[in-house]
N, C-alpha and C positions, 0 to 999 in steps of 0.2 A: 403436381407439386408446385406450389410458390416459386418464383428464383428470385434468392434474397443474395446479400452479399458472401453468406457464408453458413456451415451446416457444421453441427457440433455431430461425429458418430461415437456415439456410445451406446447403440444397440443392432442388433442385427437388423432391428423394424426401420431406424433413422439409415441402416449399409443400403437396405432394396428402397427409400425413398432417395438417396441419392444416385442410383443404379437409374432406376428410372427417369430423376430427373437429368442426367449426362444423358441418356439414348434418345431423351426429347430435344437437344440443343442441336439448330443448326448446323452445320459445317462453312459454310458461310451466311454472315463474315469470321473470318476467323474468330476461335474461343479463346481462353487463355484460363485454364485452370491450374490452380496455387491449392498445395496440401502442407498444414505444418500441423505443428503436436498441439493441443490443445492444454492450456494452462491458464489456473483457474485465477480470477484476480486477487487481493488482497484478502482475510477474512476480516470477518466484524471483531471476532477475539482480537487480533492483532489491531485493529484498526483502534479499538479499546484500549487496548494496552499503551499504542503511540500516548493515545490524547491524556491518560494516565502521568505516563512518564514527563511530557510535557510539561504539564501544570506540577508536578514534583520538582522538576528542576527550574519554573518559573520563580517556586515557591521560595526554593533552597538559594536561590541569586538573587532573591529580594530579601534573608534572614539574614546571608553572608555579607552583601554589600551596600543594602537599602536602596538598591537598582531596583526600578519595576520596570517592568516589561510585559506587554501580553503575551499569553498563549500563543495568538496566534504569531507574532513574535518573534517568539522561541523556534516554533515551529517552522517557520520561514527560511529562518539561519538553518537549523539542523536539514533542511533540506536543501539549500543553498552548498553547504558544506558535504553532502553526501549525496545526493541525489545530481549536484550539477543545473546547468540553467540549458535551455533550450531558446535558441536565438532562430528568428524565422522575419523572411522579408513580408512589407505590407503592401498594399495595392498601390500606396503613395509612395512605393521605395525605399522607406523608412524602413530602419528593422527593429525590430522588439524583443525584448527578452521575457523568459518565462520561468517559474522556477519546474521541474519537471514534478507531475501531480502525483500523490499517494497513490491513487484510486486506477492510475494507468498500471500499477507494479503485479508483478504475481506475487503470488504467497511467496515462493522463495527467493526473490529478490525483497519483499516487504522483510523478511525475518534477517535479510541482511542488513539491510537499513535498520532493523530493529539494535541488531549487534553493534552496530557502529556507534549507534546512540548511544548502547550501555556502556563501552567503551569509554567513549567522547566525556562522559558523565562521571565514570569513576574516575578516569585518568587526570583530566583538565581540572573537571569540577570538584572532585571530589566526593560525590556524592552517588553511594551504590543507591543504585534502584530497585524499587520493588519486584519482584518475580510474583507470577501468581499464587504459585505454590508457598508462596511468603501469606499473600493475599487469603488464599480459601484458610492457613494453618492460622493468621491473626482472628481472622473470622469465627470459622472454631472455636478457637481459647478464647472467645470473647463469651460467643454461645455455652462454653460449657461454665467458664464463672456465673453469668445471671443466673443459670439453672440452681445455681449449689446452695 
């Protein structure tokens, strides 16, 4: 077996390649083996959904105030405001800030983030946002008028 930095089990075949690969690992130099739960990152639905809601409330605070703002923008703030910034030293000493990335979240910190925005959007802004179930039922009624 490969020795990579890390092995997903979720089968009995991936428990006896990890089996085997621990009975192949030296003893010295010392090892140091780390087990945590596995959690899956972000989904594409959700990730969908953000860039959605986004460009909604991009839309709705450029009809309400004739502010425009990009996407990505918007985006920055809502993450800035929820997600928090990630401050790290550079090789010159300097330090930098970062806003922390979507794409690092799991699914269920992503759907918290997600709530906050809808929140943040109905509360501040005003403006409820689309659910998908909103989404497939307009779609629908749209589908079933042309047909009639």
């Amino acid at each position: 077996m490969k020795s990579r930095g890390y092995l997903i089990l979720d089968s009995e075949a991936q428990k006896a390649k990890a089996r085997q690969w621990l009975e192949s690992l030296p003893l010295e130099p010392a090892q140091m083996l780390s087990i945590k739960r596995y959690v899956k990152n972000r989904s594409l639905s959700q990730n969908r959904l953000l860039h959605l809601w986004i460009n909604c409330i991009k839309d709705f605070w450029y009809e309400s105030t004739g502010q425009s703002f990009t996407a990505e923008a918007w985006k920055e703030q809502v993450k800035q405001q929820f997600l928090g910034i990630d401050c790290f030293s550079l090789p010159d000493g300097s330090i930098a800030n970062r806003t922390r990335r979507t794409r690092d979240l799991s699914t269920a910190e992503f759907a918290e983030f997600l709530n906050q925005i809808e929140m943040y959007s109905a509360t501040e802004l005003g403006l409820i946002l689309p659910n998908p179930e909103d989404l497939y039922y307009e779609a629908l009624m749209k589908t079933t008028k042309e047909n009639q």
